[in-house]
DSSP file (Angstrom, degrees, kcal/mol; ACC not computed):
  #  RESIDUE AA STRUCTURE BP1 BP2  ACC     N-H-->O    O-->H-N    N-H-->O    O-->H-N    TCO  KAPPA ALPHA  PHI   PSI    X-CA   Y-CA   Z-CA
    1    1 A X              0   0    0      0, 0.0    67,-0.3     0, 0.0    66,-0.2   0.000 360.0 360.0 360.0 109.2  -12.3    6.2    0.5
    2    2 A X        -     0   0    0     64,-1.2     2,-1.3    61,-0.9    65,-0.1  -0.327 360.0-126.2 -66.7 143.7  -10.5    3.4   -0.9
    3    3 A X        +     0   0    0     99,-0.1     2,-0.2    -2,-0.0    -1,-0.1  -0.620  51.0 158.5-100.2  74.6  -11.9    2.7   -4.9
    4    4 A X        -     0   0    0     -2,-1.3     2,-0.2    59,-0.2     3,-0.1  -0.633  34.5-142.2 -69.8 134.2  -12.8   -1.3   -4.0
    5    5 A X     >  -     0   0    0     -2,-0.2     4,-2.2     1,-0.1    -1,-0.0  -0.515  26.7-103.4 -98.2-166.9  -15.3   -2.6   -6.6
    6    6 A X  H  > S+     0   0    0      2,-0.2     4,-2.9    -2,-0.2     5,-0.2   0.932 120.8  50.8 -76.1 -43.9  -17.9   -4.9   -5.2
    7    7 A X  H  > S+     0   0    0      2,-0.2     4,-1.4     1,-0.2     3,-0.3   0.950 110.7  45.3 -55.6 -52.7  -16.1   -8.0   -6.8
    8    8 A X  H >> S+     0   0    0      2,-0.2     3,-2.8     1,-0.2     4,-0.8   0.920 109.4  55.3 -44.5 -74.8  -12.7   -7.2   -5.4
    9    9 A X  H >X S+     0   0    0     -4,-2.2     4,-2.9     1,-0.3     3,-2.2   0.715 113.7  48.1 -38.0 -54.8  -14.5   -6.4   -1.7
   10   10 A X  H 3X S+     0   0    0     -4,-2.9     4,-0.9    -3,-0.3    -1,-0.3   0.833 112.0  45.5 -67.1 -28.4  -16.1  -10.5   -2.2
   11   11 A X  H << S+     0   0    0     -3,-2.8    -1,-0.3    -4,-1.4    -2,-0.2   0.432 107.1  53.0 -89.7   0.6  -13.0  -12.0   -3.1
   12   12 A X  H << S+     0   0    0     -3,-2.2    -2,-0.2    -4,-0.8    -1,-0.2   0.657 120.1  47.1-104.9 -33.8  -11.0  -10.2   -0.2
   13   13 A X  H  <>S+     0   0    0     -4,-2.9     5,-1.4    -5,-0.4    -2,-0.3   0.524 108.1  43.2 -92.9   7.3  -14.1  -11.9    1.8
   14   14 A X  T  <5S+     0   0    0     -4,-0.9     3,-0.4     3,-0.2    -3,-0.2   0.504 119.4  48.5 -83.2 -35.8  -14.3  -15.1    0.7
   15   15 A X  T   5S+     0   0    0      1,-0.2    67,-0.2    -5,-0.2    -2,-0.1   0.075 121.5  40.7 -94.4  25.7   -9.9  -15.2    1.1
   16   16 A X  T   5S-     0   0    0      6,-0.1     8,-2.2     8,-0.1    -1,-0.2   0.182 110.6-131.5-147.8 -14.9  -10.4  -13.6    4.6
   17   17 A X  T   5 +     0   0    0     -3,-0.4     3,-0.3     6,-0.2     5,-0.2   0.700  45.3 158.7  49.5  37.5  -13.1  -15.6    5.5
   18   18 A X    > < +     0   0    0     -5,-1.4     3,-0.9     1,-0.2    -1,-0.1  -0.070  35.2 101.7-108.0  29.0  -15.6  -13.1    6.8
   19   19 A X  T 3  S+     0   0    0     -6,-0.2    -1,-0.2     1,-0.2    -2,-0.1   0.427  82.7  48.1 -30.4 -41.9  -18.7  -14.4    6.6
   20   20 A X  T 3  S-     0   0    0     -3,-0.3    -1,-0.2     2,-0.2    -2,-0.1   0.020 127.9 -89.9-128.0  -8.9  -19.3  -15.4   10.1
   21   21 A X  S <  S+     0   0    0     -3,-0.9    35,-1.8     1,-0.5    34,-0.8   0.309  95.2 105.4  86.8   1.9  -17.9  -11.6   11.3
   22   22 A X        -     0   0    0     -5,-0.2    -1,-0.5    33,-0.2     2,-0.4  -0.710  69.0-129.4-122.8-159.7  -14.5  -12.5   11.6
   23   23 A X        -     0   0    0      3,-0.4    -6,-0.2    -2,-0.2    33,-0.1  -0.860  62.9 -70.3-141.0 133.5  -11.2  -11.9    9.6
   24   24 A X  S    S-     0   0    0     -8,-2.2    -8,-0.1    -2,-0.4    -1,-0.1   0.556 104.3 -20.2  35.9-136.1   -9.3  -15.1    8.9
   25   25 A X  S    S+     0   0    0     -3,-0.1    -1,-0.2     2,-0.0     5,-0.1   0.689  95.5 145.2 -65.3 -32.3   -7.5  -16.7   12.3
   26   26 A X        -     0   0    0      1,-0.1    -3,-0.4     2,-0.1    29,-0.1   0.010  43.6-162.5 -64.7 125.3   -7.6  -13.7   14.0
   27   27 A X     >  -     0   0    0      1,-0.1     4,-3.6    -5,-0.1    -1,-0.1  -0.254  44.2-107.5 -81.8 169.8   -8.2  -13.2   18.0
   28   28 A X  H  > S+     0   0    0      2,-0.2     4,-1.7     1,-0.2     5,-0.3   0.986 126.8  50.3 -43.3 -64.0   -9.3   -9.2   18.6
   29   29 A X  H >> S+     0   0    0      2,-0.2     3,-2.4     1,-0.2     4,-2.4   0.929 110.0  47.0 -48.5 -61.7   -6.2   -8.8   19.9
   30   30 A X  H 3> S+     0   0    0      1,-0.3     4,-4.4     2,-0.2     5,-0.4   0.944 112.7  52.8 -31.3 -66.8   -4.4  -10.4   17.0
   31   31 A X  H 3X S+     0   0    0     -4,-3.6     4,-0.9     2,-0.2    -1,-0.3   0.566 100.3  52.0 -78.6   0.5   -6.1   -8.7   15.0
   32   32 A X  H <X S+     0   0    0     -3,-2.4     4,-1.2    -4,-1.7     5,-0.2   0.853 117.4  45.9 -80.6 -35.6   -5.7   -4.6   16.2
   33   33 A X  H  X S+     0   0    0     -4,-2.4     4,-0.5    -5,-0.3     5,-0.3   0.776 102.0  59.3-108.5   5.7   -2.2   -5.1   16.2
   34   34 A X  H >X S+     0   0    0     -4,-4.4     4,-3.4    -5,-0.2     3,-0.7   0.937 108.6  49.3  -1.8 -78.5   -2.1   -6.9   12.9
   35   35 A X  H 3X>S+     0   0    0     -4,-0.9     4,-1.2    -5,-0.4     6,-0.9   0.736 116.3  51.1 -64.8 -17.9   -3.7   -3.6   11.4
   36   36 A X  H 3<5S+     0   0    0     -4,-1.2    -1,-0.2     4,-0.3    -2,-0.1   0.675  94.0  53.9-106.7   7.6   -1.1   -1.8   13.2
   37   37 A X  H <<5S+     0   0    0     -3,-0.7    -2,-0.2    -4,-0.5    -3,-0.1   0.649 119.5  51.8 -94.7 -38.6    2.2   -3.0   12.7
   38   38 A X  H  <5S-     0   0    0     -4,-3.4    -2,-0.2    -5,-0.3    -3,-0.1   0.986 134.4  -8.4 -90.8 -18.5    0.9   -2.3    9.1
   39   39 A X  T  <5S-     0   0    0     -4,-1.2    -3,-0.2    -5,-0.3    -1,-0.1   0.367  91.7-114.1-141.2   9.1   -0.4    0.8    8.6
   40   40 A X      < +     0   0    0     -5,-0.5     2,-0.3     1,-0.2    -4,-0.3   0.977  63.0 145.9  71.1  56.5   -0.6    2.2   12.4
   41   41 A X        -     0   0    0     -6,-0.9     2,-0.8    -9,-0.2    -1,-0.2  -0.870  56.0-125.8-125.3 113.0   -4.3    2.4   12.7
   42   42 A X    >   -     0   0    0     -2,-0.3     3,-2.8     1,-0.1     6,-0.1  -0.061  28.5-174.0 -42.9  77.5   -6.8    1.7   15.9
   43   43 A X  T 3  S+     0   0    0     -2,-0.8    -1,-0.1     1,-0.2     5,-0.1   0.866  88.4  55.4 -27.6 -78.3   -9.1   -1.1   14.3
   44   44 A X  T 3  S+     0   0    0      4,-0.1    -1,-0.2     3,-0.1    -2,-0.1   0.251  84.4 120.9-103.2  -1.0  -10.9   -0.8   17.2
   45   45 A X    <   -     0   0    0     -3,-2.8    -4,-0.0     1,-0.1    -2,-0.0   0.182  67.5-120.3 -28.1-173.5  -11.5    3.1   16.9
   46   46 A X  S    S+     0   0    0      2,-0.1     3,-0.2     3,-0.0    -1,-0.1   0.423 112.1  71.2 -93.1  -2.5  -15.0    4.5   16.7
   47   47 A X  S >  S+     0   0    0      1,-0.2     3,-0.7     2,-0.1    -3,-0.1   0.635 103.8  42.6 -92.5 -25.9  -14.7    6.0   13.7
   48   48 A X  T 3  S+     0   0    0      1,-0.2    13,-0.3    -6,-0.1    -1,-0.2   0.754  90.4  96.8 -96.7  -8.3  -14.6    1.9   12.0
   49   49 A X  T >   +     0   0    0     -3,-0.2     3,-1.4    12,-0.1    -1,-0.2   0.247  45.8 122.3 -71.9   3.5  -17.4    0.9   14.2
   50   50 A X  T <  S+     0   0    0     -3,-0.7    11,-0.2     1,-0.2    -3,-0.0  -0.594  82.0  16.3 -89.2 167.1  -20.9    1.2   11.9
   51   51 A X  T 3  S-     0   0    0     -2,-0.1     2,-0.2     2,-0.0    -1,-0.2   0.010 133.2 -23.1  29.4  16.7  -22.7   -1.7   11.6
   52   52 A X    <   -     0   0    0     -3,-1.4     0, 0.0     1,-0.1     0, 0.0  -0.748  56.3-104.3 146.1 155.2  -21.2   -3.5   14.4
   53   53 A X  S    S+     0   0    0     -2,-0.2    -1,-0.1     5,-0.0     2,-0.1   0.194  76.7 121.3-115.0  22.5  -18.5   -3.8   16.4
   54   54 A X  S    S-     0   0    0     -3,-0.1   -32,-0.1     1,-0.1   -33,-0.1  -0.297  71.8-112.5 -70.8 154.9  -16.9   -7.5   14.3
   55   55 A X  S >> S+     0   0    0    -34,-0.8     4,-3.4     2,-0.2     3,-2.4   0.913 116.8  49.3 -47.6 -73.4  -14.1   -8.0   12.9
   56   56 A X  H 3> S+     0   0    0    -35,-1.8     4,-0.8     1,-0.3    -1,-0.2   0.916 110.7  47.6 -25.0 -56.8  -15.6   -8.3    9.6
   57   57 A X  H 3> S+     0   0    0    -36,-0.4     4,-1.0     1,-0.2    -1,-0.3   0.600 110.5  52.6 -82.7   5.5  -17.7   -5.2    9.8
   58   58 A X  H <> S+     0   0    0     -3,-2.4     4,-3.7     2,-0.2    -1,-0.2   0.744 106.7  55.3-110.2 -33.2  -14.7   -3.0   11.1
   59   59 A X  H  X S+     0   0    0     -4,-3.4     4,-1.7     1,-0.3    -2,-0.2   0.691 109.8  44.9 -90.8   6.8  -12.6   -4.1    8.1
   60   60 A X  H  X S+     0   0    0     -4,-0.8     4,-2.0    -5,-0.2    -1,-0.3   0.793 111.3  52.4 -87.0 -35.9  -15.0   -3.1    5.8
   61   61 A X  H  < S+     0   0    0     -4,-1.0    -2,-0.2   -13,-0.3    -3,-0.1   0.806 103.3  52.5 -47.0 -44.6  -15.5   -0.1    7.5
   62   62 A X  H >X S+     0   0    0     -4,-3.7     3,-2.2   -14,-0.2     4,-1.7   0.999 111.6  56.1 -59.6 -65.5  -11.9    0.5    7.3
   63   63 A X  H 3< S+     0   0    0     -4,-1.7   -61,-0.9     1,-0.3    -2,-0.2   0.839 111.1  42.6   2.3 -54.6  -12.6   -0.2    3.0
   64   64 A X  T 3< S+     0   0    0     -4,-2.0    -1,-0.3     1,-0.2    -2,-0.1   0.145 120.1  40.0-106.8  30.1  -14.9    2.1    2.7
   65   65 A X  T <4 S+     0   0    0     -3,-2.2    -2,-0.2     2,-0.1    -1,-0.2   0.547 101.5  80.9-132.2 -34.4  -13.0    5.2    5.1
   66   66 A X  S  < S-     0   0    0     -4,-1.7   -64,-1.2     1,-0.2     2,-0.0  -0.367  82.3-100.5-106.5 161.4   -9.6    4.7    4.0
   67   67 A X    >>  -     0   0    0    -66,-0.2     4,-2.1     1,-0.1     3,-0.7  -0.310  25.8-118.3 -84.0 174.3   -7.6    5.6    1.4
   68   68 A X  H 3> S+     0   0    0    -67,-0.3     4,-3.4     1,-0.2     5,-0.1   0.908 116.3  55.3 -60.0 -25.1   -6.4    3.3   -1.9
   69   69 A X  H 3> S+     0   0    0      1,-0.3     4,-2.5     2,-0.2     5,-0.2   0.959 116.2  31.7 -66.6 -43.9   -2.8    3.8   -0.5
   70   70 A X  H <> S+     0   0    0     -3,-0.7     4,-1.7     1,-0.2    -1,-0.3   0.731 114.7  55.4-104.9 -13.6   -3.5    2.5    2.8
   71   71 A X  H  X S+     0   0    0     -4,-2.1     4,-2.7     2,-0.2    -1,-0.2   0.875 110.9  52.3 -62.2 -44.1   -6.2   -0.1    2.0
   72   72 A X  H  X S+     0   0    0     -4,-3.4     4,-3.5    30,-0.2    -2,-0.2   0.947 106.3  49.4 -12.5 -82.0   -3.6   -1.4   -0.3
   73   73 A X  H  X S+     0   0    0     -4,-2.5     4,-2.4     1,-0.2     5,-0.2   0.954 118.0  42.6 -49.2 -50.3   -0.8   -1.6    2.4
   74   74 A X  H  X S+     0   0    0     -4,-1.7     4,-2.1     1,-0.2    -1,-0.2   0.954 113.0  51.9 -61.9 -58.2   -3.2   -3.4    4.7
   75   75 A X  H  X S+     0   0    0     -4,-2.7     4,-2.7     2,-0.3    -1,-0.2   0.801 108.4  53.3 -19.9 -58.3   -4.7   -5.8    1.8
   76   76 A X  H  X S+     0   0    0     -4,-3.5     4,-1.8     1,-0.3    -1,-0.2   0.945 110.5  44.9 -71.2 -45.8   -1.2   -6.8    0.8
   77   77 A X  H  X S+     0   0    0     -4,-2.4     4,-1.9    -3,-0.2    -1,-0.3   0.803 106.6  56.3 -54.6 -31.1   -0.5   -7.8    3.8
   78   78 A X  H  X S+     0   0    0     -4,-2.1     4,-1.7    -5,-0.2     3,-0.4   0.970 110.0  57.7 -28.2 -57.2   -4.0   -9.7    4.6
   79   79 A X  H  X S+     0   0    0     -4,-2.7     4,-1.1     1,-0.3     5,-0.3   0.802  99.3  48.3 -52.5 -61.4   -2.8  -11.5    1.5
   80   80 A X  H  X S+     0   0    0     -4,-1.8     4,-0.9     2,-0.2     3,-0.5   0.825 115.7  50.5 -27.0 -54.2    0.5  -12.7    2.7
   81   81 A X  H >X S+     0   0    0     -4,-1.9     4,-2.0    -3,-0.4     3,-0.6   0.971 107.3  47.2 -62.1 -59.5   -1.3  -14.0    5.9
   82   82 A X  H 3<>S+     0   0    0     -4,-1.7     5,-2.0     1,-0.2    -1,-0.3   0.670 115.2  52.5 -70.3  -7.0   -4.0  -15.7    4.3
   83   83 A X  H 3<5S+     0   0    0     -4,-1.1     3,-0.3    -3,-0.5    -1,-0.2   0.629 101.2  57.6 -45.2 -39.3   -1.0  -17.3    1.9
   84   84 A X  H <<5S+     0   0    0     -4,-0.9    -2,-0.2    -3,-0.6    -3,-0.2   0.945 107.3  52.8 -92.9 -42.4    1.2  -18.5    4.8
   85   85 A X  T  <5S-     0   0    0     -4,-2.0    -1,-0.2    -5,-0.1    -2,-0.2   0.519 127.4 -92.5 -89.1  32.3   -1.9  -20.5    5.9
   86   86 A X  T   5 +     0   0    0     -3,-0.3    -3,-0.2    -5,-0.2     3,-0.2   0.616  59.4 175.4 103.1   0.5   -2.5  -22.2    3.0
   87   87 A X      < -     0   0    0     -5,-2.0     5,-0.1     1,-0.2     4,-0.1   0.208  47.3 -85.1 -35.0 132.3   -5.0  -19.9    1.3
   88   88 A X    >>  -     0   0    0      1,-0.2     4,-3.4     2,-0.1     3,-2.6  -0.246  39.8-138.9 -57.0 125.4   -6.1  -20.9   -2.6
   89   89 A X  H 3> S+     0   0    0      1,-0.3     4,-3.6     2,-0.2    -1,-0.2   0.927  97.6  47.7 -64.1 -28.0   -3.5  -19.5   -4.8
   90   90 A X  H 34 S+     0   0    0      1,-0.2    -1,-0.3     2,-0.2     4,-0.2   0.430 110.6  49.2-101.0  31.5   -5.6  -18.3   -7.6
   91   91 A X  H <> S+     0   0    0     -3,-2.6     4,-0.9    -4,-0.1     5,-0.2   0.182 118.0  52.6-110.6 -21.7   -8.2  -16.5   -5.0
   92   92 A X  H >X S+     0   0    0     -4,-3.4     4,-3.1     2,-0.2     3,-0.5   0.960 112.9  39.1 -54.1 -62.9   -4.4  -15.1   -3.8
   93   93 A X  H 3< S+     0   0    0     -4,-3.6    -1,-0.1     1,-0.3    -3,-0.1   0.582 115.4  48.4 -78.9 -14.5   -3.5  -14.1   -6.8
   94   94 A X  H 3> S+     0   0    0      2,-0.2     4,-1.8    -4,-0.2     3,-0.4   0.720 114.2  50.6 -36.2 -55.4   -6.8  -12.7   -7.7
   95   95 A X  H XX S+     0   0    0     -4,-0.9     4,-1.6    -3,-0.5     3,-0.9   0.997 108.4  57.3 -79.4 -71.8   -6.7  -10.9   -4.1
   96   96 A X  H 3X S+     0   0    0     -4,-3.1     4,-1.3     1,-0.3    -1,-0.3   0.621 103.4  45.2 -51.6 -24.7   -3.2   -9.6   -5.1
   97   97 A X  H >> S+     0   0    0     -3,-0.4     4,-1.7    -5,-0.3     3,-0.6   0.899 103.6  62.9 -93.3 -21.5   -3.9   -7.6   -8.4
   98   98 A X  H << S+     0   0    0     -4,-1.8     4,-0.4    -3,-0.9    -2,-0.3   0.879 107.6  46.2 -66.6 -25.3   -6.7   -6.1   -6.9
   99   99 A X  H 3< S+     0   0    0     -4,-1.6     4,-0.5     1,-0.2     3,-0.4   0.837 111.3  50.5 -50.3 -37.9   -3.8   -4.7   -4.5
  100  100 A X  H XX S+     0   0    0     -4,-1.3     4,-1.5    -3,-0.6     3,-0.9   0.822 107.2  52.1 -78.6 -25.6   -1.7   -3.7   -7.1
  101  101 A X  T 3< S+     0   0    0     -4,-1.7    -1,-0.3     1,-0.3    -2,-0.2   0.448 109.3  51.1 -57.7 -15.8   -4.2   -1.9   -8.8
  102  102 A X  T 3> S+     0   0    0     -3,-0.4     4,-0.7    -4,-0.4    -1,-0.3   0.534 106.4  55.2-104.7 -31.1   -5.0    0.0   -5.8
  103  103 A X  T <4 S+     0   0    0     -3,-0.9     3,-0.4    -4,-0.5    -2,-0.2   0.892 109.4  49.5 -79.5 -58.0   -1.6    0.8   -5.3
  104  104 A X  T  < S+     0   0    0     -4,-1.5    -2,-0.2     1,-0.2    -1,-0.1   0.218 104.4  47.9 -66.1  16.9   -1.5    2.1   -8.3
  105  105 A X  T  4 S+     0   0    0     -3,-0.2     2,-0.6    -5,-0.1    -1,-0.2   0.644  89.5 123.6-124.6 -24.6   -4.4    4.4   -8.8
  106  106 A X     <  -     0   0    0     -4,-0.7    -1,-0.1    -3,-0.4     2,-0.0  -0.501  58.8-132.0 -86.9 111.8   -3.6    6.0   -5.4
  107  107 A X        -     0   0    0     -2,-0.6     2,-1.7     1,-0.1   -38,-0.2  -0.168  24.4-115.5 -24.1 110.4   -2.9    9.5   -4.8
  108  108 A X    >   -     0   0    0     26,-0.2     3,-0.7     1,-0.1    -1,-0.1  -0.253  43.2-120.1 -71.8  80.9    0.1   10.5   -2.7
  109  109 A X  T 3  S+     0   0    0     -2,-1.7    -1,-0.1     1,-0.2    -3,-0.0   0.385  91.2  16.9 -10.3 143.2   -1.8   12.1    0.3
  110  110 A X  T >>  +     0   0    0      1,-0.2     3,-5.4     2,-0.1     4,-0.7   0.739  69.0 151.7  61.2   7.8   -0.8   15.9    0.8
  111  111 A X  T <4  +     0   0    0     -3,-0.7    -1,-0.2     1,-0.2    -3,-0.1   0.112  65.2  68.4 -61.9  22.4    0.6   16.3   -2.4
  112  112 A X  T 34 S+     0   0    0     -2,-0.1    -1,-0.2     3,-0.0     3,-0.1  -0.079  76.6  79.1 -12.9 -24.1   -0.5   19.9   -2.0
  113  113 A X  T <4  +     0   0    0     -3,-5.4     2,-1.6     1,-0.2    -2,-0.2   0.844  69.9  94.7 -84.1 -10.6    2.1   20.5    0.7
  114  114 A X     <  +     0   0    0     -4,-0.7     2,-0.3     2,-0.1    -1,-0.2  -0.445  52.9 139.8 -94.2  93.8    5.0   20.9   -2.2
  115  115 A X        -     0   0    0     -2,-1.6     2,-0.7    -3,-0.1     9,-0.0  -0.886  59.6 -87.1-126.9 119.0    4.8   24.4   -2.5
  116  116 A X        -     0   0    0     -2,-0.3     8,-0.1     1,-0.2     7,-0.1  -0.151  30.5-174.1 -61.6 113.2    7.9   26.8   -2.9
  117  117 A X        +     0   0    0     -2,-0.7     2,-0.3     6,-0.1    -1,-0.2   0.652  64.7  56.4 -66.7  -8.1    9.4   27.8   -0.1
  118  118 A X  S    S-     0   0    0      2,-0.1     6,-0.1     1,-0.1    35,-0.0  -0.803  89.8 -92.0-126.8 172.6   11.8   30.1   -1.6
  119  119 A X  S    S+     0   0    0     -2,-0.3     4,-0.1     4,-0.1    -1,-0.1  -0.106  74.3  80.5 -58.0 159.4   11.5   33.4   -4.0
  120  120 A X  S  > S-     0   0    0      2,-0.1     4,-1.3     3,-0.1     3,-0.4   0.527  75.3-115.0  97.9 144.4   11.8   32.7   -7.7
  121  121 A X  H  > S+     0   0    0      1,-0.2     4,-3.2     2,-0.2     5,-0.3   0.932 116.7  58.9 -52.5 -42.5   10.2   31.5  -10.9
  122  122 A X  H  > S+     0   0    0      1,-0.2     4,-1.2     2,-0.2     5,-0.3   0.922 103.7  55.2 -46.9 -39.2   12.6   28.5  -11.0
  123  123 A X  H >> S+     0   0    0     -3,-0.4     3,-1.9     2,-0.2     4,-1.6   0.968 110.1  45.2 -41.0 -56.3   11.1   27.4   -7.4
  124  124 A X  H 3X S+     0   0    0     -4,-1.3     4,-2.1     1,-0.4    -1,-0.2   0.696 110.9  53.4 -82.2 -37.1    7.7   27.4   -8.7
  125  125 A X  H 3X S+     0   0    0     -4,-3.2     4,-1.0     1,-0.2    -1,-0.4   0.625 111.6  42.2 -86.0  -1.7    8.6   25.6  -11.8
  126  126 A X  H <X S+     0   0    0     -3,-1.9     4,-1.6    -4,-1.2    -2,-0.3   0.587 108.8  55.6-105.8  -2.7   10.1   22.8  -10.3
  127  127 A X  H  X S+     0   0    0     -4,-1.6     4,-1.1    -5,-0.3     3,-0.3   0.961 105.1  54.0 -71.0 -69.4    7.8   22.4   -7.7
  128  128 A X  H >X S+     0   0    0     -4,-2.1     4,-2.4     1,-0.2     3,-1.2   0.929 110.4  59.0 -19.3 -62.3    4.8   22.1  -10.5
  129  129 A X  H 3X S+     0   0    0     -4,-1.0     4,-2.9     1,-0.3    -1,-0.2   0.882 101.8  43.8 -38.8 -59.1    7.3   19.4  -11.7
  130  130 A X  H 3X S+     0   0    0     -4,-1.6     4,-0.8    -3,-0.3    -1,-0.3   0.631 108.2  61.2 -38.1 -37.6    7.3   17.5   -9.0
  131  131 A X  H XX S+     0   0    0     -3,-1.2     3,-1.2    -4,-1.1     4,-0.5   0.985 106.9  46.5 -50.8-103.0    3.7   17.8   -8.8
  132  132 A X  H 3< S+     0   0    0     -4,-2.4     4,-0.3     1,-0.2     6,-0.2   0.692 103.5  62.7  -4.8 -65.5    3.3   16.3  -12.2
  133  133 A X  H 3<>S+     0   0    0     -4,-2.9     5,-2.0     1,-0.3    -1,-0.2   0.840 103.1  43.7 -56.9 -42.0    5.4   13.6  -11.8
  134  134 A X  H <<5S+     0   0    0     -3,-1.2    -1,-0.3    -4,-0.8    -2,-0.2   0.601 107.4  51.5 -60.7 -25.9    3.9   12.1   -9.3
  135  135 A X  T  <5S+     0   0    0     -4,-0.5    -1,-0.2     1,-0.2    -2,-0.2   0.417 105.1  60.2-102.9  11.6    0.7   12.1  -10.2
  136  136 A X  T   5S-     0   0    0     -4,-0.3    -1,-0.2    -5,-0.3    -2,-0.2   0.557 116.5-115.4 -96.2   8.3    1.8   10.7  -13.5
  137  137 A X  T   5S+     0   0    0     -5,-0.2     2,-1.3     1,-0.1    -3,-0.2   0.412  76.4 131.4  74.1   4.8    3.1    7.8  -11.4
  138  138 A X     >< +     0   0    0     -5,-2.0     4,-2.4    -6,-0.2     5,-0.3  -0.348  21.2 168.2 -74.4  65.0    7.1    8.7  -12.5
  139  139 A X  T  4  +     0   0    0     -2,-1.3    -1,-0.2     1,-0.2    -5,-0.1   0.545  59.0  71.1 -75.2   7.1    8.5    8.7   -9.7
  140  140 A X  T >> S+     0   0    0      2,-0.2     3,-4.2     1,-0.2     4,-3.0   0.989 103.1  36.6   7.5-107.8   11.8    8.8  -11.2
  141  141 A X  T 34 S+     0   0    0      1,-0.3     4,-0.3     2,-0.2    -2,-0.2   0.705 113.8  58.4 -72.1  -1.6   11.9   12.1  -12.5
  142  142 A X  T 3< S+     0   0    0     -4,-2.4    -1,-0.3    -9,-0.2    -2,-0.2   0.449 106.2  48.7-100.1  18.4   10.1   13.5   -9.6
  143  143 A X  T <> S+     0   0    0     -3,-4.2     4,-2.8    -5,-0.3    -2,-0.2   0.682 112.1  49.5 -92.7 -22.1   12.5   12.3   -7.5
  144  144 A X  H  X S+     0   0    0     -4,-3.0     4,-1.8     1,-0.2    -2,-0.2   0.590 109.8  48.7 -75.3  -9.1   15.0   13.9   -9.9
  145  145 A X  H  > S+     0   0    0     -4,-0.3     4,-0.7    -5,-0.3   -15,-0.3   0.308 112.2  53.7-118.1   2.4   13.2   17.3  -10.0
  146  146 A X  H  > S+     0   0    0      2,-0.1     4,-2.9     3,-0.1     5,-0.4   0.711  98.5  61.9 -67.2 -58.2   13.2   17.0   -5.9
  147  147 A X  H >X S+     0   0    0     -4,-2.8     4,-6.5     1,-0.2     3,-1.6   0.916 105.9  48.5 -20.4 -70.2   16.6   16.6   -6.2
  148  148 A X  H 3X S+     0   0    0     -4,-1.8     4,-2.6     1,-0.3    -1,-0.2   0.767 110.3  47.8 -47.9 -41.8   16.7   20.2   -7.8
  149  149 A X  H 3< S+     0   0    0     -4,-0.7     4,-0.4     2,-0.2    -1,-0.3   0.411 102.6  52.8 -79.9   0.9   15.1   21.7   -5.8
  150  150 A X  H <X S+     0   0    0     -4,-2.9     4,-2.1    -3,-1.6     5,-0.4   0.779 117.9  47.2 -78.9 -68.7   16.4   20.7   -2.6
  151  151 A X  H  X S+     0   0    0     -4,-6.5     4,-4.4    -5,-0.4    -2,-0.2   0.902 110.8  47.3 -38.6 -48.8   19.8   21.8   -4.2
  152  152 A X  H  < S+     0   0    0     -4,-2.6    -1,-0.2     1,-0.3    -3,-0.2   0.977 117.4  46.9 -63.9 -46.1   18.7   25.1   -5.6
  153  153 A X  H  4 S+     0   0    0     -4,-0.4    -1,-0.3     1,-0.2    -2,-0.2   0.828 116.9  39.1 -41.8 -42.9   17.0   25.7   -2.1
  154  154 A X  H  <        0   0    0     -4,-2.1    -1,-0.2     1,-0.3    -2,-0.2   0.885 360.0 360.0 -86.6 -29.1   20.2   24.6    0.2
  155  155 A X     <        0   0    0     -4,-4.4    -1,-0.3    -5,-0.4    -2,-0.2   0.564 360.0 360.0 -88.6 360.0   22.6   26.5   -2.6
């Protein structure tokens, strides 16, 4: 469940144009594989289908199912689109921090699977590390404490 406040959600519909039930320019068609050349997801699922089976109502659906990471991905791209046809820059650029913010608050799915695979206290503390890092947003040094622990692992 993506963390959208109400305002962001109107200003991603008023710069999408969804008012009327549809998203921007977009034919059906256009628009499932839009949503899937960016984040590989069936718009047209059942799982996006309460209140209605519009454009409109599916991408809200999608909002309110998905996570920040991947509402993001899709969002940033919206953004771009409604840009390249001319879209008002400061309801862009409005539209665009609410992405980044979103980007940035979002939890690296499955962060639970990095778990030591091998024997030892070292494992366990660099795994934790990793852990850490990530969720402190550095991914720096938890790419450097991967590092280690892919070495210590292969050595």
């Amino acid at each position: 469940m993506s963390s959208l406040s109400y305002r962001e959600k109107q200003r991603f519909e008023k710069l999408l144009s969804m008012k009327s039930g549809y998203v921007s320019d977009f034919s059906n068609r256009a628009f499932e594989e839009f949503i899937w050349d960016s984040v590989r997801k069936d718009i047209y699922d059942d799982a996006y289908g309460y209140g209605g089976g519009s454009k409109a109502n599916r991408l809200r659906t999608f909002w309110d199912r998905e996570s920040d990471h991947v509402v993001a991905k899709l969002l940033g791209d919206l953004v771009d689109h409604a840009r390249d046809l001319g879209a008002e820059p400061g309801l862009v650029e409005g539209c665009r921090e609410a992405v980044s913010r979103l980007k940035t608050s979002a939890p690296v799915p499955d962060l639970d699977a990095i778990v030591p695979n091998a024997e030892g206290r070292e494992f366990e503390v660099l795994a934790e590390a990793v852990k850490k890092s990530i969720e402190a947003n550095e991914p720096e040094a938890g790419l450097d404490r991967l590092h280690t622990f892919t070495m210590k692992y292969l050595r």
